[in-house]
CHARMM-style PDB file with segment names, atoms N, HN, CA, C and O in Angstrom:
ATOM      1  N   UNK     1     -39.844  36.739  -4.134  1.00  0.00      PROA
ATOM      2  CA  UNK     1     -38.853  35.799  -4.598  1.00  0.00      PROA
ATOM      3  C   UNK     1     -37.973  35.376  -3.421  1.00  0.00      PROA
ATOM      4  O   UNK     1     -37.598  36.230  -2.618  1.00  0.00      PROA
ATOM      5  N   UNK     2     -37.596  33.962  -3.275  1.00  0.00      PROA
ATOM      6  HN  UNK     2     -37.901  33.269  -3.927  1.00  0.00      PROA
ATOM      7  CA  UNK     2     -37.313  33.638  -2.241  1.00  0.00      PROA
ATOM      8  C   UNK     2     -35.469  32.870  -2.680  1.00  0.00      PROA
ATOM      9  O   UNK     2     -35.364  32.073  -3.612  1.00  0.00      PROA
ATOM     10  N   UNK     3     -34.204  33.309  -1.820  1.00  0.00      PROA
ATOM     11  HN  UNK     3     -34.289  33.957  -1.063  1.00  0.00      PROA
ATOM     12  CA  UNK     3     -33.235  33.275  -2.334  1.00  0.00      PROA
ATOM     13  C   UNK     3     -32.803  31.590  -1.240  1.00  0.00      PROA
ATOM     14  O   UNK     3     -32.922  31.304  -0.048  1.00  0.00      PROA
ATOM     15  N   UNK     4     -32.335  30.922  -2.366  1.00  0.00      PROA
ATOM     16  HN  UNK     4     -32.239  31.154  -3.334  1.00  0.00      PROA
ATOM     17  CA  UNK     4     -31.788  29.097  -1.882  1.00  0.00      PROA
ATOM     18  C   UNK     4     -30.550  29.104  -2.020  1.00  0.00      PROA
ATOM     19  O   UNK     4     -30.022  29.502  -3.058  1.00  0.00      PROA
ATOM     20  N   UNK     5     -29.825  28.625  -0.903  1.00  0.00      PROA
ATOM     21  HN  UNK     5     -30.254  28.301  -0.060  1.00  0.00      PROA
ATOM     22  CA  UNK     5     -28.366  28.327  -0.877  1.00  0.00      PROA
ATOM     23  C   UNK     5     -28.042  27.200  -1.446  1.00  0.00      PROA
ATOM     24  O   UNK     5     -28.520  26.186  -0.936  1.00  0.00      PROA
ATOM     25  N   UNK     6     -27.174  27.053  -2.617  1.00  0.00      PROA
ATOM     26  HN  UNK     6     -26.786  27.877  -3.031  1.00  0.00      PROA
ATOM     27  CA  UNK     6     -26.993  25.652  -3.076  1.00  0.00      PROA
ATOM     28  C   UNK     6     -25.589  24.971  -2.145  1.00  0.00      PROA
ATOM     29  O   UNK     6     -24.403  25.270  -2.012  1.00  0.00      PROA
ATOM     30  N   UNK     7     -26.341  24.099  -1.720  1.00  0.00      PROA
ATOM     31  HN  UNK     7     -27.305  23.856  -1.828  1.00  0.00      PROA
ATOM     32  CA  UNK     7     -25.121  23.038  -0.702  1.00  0.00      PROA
ATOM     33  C   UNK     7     -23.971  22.743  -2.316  1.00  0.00      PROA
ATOM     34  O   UNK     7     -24.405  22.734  -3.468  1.00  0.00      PROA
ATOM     35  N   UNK     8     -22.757  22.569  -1.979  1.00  0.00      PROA
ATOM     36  HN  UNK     8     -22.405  22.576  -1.043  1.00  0.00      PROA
ATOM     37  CA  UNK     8     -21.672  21.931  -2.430  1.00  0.00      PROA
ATOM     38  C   UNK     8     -21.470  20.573  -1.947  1.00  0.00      PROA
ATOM     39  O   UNK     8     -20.752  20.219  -1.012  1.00  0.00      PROA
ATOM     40  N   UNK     9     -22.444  19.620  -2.965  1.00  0.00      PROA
ATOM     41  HN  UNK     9     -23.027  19.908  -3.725  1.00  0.00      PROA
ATOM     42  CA  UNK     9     -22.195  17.969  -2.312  1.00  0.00      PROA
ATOM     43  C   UNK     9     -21.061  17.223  -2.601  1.00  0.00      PROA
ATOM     44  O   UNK     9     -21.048  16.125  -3.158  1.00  0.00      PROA
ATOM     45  N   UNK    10     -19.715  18.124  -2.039  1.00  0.00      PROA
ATOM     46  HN  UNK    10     -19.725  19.016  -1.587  1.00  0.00      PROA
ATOM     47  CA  UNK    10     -18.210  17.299  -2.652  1.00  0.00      PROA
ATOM     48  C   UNK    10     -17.600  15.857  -1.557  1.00  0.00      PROA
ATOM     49  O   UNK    10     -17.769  15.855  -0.338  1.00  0.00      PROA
ATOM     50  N   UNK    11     -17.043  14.962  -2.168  1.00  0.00      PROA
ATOM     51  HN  UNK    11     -16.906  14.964  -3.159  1.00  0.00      PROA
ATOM     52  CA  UNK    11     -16.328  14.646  -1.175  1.00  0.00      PROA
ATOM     53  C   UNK    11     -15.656  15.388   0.300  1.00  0.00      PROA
ATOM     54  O   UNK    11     -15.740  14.952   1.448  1.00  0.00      PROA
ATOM     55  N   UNK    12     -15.118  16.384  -0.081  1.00  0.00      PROA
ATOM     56  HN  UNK    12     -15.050  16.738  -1.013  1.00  0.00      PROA
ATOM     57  CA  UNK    12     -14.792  17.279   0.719  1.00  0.00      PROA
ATOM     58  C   UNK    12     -15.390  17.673   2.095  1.00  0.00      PROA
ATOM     59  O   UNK    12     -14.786  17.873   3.149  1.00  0.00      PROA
ATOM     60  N   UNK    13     -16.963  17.750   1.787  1.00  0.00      PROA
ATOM     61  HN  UNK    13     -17.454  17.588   0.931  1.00  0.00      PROA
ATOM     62  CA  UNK    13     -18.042  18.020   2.273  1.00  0.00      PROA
ATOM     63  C   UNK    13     -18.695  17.022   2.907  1.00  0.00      PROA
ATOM     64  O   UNK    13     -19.779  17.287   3.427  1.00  0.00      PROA
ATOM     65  N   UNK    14     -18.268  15.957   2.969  1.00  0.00      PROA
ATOM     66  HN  UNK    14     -17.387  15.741   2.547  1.00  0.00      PROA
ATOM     67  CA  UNK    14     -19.177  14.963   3.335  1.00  0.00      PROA
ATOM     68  C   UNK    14     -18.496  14.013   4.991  1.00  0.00      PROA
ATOM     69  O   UNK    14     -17.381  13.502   5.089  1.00  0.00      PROA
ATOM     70  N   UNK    15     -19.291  14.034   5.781  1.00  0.00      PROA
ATOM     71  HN  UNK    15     -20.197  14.450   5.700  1.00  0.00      PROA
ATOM     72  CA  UNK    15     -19.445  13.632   6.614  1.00  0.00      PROA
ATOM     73  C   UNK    15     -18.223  12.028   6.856  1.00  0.00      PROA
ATOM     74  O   UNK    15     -17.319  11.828   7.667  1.00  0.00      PROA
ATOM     75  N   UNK    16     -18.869  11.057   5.566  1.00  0.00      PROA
ATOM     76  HN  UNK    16     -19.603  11.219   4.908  1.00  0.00      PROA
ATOM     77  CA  UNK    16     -18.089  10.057   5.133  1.00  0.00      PROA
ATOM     78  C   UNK    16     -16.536  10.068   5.015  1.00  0.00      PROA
ATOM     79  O   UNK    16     -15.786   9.110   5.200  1.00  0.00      PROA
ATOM     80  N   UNK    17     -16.186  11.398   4.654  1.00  0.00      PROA
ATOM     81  HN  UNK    17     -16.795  12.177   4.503  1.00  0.00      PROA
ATOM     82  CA  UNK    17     -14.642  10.738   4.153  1.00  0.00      PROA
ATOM     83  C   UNK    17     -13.493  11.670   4.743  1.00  0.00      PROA
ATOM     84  O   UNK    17     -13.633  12.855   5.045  1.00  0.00      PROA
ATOM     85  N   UNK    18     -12.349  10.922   4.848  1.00  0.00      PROA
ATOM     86  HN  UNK    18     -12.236   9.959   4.602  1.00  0.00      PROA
ATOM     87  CA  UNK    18     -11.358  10.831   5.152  1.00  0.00      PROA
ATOM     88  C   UNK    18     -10.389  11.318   4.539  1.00  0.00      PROA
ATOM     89  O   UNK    18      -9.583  10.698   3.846  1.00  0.00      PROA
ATOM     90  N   UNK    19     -10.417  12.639   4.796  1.00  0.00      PROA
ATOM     91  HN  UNK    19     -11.072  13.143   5.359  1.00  0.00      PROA
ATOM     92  CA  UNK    19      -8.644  13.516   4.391  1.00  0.00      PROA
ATOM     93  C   UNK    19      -7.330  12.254   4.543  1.00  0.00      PROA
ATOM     94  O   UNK    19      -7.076  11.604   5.557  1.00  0.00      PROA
ATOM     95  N   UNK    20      -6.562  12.168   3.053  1.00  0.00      PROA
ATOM     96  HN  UNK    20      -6.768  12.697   2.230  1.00  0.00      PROA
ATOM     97  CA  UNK    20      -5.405  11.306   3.724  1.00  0.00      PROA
ATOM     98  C   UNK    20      -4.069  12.574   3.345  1.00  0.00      PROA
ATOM     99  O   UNK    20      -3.009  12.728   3.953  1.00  0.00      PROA
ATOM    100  N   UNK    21      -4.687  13.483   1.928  1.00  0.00      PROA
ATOM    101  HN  UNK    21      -5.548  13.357   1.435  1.00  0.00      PROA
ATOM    102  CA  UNK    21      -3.790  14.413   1.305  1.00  0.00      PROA
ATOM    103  C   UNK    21      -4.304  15.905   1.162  1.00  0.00      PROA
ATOM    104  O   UNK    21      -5.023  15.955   2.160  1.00  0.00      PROA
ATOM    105  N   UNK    22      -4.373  16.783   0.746  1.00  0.00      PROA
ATOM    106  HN  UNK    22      -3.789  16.743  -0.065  1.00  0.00      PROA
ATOM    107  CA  UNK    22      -4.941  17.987   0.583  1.00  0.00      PROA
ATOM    108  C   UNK    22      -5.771  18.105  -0.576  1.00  0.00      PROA
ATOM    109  O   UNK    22      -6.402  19.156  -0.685  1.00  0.00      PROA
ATOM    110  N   UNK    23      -5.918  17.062  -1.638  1.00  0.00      PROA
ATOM    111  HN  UNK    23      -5.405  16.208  -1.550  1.00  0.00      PROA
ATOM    112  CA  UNK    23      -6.783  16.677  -2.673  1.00  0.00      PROA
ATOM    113  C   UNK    23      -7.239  15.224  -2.392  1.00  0.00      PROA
ATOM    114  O   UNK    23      -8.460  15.238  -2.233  1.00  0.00      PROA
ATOM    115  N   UNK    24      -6.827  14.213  -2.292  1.00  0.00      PROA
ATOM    116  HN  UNK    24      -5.836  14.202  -2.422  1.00  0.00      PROA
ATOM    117  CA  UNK    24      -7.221  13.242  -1.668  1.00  0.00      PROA
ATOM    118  C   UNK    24      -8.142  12.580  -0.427  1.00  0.00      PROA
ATOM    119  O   UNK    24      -7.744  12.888   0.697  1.00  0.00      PROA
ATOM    120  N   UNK    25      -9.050  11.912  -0.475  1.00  0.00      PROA
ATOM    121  HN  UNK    25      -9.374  11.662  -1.388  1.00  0.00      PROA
ATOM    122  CA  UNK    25      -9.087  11.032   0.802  1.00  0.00      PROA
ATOM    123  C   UNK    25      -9.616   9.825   0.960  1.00  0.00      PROA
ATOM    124  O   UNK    25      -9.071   9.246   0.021  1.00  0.00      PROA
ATOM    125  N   UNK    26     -10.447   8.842   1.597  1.00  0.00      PROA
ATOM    126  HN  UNK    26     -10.889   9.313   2.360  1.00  0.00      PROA
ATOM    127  CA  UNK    26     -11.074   7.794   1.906  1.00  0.00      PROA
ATOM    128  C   UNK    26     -12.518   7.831   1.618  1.00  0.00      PROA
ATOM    129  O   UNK    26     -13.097   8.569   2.415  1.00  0.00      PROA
ATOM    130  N   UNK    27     -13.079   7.436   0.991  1.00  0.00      PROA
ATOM    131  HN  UNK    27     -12.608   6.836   0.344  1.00  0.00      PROA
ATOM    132  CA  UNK    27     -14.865   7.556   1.340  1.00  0.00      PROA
ATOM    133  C   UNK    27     -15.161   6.314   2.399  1.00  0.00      PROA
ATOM    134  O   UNK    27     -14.753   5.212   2.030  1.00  0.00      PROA
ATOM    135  N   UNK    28     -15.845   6.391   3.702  1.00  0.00      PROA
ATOM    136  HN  UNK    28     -16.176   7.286   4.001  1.00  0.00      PROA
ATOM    137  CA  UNK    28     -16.583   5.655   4.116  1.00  0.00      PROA
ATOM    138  C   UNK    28     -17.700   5.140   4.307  1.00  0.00      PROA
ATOM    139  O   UNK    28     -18.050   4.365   5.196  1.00  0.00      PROA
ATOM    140  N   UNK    29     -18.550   5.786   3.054  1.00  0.00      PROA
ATOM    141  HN  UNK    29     -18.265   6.417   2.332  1.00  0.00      PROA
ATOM    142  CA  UNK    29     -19.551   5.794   3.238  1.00  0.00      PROA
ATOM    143  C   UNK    29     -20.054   4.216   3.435  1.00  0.00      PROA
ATOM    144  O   UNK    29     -21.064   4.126   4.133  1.00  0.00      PROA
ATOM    145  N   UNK    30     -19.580   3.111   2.995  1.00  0.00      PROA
ATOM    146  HN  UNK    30     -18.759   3.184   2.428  1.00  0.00      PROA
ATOM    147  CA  UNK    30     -19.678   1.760   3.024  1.00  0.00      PROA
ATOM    148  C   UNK    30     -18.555   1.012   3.473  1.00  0.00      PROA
ATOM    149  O   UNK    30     -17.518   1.673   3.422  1.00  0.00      PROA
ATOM    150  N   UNK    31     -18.407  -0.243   3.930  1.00  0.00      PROA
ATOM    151  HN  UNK    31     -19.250  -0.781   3.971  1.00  0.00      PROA
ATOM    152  CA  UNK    31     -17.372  -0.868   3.939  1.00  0.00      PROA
ATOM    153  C   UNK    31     -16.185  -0.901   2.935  1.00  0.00      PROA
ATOM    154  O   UNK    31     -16.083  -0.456   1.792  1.00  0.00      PROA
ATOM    155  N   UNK    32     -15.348  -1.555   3.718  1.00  0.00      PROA
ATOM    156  HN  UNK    32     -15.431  -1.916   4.646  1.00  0.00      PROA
ATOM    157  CA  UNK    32     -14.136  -1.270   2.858  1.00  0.00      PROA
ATOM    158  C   UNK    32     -14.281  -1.939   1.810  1.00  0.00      PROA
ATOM    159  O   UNK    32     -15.214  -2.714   2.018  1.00  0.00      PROA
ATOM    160  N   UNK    33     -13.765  -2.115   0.506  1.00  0.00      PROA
ATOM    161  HN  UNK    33     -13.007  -1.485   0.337  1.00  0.00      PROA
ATOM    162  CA  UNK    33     -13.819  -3.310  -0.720  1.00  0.00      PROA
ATOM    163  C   UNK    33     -12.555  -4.111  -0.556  1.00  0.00      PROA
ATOM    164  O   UNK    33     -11.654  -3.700   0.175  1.00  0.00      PROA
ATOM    165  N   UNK    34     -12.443  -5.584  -1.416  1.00  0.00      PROA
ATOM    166  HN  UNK    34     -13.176  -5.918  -2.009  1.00  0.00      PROA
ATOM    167  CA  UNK    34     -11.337  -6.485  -1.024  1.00  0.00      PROA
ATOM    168  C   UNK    34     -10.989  -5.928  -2.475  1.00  0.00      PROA
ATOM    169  O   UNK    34     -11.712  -5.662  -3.435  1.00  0.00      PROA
ATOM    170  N   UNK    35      -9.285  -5.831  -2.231  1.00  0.00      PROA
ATOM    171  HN  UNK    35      -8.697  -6.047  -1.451  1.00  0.00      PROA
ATOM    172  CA  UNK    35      -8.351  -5.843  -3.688  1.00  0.00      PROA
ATOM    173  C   UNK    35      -8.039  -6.789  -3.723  1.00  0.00      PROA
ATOM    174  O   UNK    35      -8.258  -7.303  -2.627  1.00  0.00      PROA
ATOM    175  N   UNK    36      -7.365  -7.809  -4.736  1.00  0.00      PROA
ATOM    176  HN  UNK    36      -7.187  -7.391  -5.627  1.00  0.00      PROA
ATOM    177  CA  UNK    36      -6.595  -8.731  -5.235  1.00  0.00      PROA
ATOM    178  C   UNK    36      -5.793  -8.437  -5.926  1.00  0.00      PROA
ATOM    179  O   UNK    36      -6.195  -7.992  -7.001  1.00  0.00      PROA
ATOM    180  N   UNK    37      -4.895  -8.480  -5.806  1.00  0.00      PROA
ATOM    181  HN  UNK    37      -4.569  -8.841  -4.933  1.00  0.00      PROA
ATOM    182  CA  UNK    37      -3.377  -7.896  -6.338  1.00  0.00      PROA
ATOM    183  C   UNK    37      -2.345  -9.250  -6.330  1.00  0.00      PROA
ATOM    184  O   UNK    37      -2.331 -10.267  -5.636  1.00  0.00      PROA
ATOM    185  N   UNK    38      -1.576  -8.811  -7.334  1.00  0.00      PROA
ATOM    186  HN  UNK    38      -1.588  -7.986  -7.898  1.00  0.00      PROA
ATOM    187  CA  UNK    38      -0.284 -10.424  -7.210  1.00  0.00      PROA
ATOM    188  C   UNK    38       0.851  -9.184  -7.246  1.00  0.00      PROA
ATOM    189  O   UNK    38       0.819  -8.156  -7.921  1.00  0.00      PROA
ATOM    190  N   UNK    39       1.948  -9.676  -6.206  1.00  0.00      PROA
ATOM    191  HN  UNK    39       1.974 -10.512  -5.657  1.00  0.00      PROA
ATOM    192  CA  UNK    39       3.082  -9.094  -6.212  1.00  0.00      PROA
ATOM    193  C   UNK    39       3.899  -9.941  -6.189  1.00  0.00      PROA
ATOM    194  O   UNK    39       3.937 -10.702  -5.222  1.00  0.00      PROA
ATOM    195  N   UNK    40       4.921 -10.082  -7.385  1.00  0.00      PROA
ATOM    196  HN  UNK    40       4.890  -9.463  -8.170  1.00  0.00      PROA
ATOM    197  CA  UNK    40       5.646 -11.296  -7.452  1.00  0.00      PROA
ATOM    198  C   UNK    40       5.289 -12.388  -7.924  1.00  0.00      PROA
ATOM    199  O   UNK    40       4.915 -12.249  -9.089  1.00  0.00      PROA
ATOM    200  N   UNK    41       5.208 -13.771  -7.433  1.00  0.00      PROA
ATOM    201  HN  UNK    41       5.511 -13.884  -6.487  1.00  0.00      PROA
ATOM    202  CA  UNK    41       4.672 -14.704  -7.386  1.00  0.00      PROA
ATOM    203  C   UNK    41       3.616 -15.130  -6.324  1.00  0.00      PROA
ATOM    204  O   UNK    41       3.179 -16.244  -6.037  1.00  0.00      PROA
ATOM    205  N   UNK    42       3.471 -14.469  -6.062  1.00  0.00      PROA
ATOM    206  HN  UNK    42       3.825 -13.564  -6.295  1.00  0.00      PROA
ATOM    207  CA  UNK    42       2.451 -14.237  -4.568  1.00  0.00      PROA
ATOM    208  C   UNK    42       1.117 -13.569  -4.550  1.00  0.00      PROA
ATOM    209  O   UNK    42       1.251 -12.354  -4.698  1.00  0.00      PROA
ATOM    210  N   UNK    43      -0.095 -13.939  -4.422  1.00  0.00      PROA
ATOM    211  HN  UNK    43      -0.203 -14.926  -4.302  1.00  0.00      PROA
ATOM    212  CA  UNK    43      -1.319 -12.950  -4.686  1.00  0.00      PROA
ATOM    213  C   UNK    43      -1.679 -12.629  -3.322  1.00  0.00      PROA
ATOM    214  O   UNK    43      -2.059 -13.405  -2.444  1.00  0.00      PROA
ATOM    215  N   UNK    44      -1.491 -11.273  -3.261  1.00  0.00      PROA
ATOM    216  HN  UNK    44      -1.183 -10.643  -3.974  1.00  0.00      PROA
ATOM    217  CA  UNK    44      -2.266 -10.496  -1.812  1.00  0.00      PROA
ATOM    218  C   UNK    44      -3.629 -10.046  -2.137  1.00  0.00      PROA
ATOM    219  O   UNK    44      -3.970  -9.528  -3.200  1.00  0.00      PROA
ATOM    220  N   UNK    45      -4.443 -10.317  -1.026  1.00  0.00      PROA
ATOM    221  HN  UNK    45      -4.166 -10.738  -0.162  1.00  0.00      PROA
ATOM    222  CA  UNK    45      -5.741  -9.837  -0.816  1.00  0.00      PROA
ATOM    223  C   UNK    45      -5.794  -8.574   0.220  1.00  0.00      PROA
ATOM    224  O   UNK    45      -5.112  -8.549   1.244  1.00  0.00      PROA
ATOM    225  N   UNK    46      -6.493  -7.754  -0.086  1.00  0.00      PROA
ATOM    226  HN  UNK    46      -7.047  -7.774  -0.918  1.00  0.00      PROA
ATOM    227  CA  UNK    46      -6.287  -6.295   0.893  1.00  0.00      PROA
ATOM    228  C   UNK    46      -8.280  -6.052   1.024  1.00  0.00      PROA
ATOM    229  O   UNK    46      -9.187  -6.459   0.298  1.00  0.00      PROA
ATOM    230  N   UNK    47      -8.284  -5.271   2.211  1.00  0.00      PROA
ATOM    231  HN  UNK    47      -7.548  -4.940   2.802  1.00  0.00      PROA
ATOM    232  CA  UNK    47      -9.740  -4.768   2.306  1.00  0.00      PROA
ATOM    233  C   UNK    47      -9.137  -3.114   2.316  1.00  0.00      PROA
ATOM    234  O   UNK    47      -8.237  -2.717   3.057  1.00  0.00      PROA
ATOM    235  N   UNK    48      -9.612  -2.578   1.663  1.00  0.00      PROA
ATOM    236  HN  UNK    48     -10.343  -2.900   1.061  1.00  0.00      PROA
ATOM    237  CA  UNK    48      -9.254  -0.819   1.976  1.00  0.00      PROA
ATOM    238  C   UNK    48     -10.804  -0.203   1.163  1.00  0.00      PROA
ATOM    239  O   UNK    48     -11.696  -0.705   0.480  1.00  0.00      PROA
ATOM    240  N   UNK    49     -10.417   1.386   1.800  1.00  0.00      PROA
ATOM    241  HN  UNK    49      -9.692   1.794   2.355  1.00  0.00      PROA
ATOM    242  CA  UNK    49     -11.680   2.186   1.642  1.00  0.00      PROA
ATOM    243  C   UNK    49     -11.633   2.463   0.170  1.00  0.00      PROA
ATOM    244  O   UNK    49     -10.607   1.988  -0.315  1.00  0.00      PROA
ATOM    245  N   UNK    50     -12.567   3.208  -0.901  1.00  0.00      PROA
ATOM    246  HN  UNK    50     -13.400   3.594  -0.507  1.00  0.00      PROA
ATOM    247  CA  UNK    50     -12.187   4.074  -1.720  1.00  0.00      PROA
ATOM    248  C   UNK    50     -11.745   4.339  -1.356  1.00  0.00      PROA
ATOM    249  O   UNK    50     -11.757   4.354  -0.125  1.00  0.00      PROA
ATOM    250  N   UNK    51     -10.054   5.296  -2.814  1.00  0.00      PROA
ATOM    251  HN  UNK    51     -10.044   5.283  -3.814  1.00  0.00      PROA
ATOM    252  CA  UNK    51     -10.280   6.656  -2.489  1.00  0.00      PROA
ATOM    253  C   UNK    51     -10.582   7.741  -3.429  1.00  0.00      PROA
ATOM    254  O   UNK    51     -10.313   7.365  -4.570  1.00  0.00      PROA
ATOM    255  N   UNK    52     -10.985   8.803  -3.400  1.00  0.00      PROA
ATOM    256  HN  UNK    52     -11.203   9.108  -2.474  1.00  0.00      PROA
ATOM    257  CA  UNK    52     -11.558   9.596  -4.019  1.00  0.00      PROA
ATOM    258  C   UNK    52     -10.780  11.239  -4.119  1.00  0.00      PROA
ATOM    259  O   UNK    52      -9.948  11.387  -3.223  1.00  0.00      PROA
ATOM    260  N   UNK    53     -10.892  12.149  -4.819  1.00  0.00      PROA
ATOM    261  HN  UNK    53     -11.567  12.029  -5.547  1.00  0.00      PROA
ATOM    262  CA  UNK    53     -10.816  13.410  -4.624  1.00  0.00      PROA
ATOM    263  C   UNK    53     -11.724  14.126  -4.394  1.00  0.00      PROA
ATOM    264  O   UNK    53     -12.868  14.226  -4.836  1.00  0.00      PROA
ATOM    265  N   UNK    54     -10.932  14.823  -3.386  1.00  0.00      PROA
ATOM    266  HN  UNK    54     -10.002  14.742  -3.026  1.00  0.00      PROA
ATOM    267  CA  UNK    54     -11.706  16.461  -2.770  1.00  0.00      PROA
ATOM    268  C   UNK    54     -13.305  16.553  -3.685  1.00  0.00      PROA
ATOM    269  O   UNK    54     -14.494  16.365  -3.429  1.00  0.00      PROA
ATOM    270  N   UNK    55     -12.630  16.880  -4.640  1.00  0.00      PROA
ATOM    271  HN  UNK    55     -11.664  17.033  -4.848  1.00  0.00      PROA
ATOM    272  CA  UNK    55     -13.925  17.254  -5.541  1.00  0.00      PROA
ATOM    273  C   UNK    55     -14.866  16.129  -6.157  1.00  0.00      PROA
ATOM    274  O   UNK    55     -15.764  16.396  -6.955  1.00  0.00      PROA
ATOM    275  N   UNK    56     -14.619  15.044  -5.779  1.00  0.00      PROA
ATOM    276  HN  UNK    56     -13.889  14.827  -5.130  1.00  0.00      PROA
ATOM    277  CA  UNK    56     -15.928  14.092  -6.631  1.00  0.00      PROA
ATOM    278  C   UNK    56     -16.691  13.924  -5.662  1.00  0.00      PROA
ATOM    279  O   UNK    56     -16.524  14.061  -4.450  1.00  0.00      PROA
ATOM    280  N   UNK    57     -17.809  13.521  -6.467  1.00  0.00      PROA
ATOM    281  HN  UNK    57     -17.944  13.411  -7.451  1.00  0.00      PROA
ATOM    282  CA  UNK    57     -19.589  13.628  -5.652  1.00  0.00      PROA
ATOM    283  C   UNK    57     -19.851  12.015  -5.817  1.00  0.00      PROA
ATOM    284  O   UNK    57     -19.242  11.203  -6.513  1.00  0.00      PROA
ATOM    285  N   UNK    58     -21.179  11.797  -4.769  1.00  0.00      PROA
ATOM    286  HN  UNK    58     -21.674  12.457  -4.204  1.00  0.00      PROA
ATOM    287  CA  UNK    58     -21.865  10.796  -5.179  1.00  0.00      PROA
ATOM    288  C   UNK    58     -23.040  10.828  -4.787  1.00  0.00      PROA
ATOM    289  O   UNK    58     -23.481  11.970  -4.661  1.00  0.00      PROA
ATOM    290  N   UNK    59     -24.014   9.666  -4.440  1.00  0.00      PROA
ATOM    291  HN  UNK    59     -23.656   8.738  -4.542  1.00  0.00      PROA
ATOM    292  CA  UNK    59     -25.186   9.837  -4.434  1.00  0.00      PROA
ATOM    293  C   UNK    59     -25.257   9.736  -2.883  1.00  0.00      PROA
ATOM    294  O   UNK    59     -26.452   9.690  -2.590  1.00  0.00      PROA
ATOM    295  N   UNK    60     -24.325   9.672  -1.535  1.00  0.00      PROA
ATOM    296  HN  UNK    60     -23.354   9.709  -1.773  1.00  0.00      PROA
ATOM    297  CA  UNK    60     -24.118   8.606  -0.307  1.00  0.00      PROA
ATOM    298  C   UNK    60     -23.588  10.147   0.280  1.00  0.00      PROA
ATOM    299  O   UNK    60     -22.774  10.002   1.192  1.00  0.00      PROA
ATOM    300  N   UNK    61     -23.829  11.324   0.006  1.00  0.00      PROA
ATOM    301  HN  UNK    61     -24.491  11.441  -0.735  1.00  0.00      PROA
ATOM    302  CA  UNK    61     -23.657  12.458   0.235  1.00  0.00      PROA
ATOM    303  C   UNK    61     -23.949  12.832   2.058  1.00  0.00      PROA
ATOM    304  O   UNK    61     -25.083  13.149   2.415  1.00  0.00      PROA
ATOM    305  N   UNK    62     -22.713  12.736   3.148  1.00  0.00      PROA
ATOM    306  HN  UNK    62     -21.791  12.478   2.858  1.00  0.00      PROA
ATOM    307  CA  UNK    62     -24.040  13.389   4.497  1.00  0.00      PROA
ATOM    308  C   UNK    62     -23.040  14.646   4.595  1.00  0.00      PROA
ATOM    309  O   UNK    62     -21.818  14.778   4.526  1.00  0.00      PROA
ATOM    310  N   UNK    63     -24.166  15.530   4.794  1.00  0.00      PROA
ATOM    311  HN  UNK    63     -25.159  15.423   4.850  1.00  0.00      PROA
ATOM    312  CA  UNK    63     -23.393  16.976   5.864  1.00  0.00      PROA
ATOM    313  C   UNK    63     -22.302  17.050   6.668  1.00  0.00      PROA
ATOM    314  O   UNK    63     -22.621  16.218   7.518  1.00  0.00      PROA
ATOM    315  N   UNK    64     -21.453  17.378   6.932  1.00  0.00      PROA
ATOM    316  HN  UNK    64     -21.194  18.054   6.242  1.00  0.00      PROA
ATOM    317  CA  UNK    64     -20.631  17.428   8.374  1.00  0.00      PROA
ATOM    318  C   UNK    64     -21.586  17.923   9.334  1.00  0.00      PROA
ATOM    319  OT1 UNK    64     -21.258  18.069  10.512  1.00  0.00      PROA
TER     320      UNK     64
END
């Protein structure tokens, strides 16, 4: 019988992303996405990363 280490594929874990908080961070796994937001009477457009927690997974998973 042969014993397998199961990898932990967390955000956390991944190569992609970006600590901003101690539960929080950035995924990079892709470009940034555009927001559209209105503040005021005014509509701002923003490009920013996800962001995600420590603990969520996806399919865009790399090693450190």
């Amino acid at each position: 019988m042969t014993d397998t280490a199961t990898a932990t594929k967390t955000c956390e874990a991944c190569a992609n992303w970006k600590p901003t908080t101690d539960s929080q961070g950035e995924c990079r796994a892709k470009a940034p996405q555009t927001i559209v937001f209105q503040v005021d009477e005014n509509t701002k457009i923003e490009s920013r990363f996800p962001v995600t927690q420590s603990d969520d997974w996806c399919g865009e998973f790399v090693a450190k």
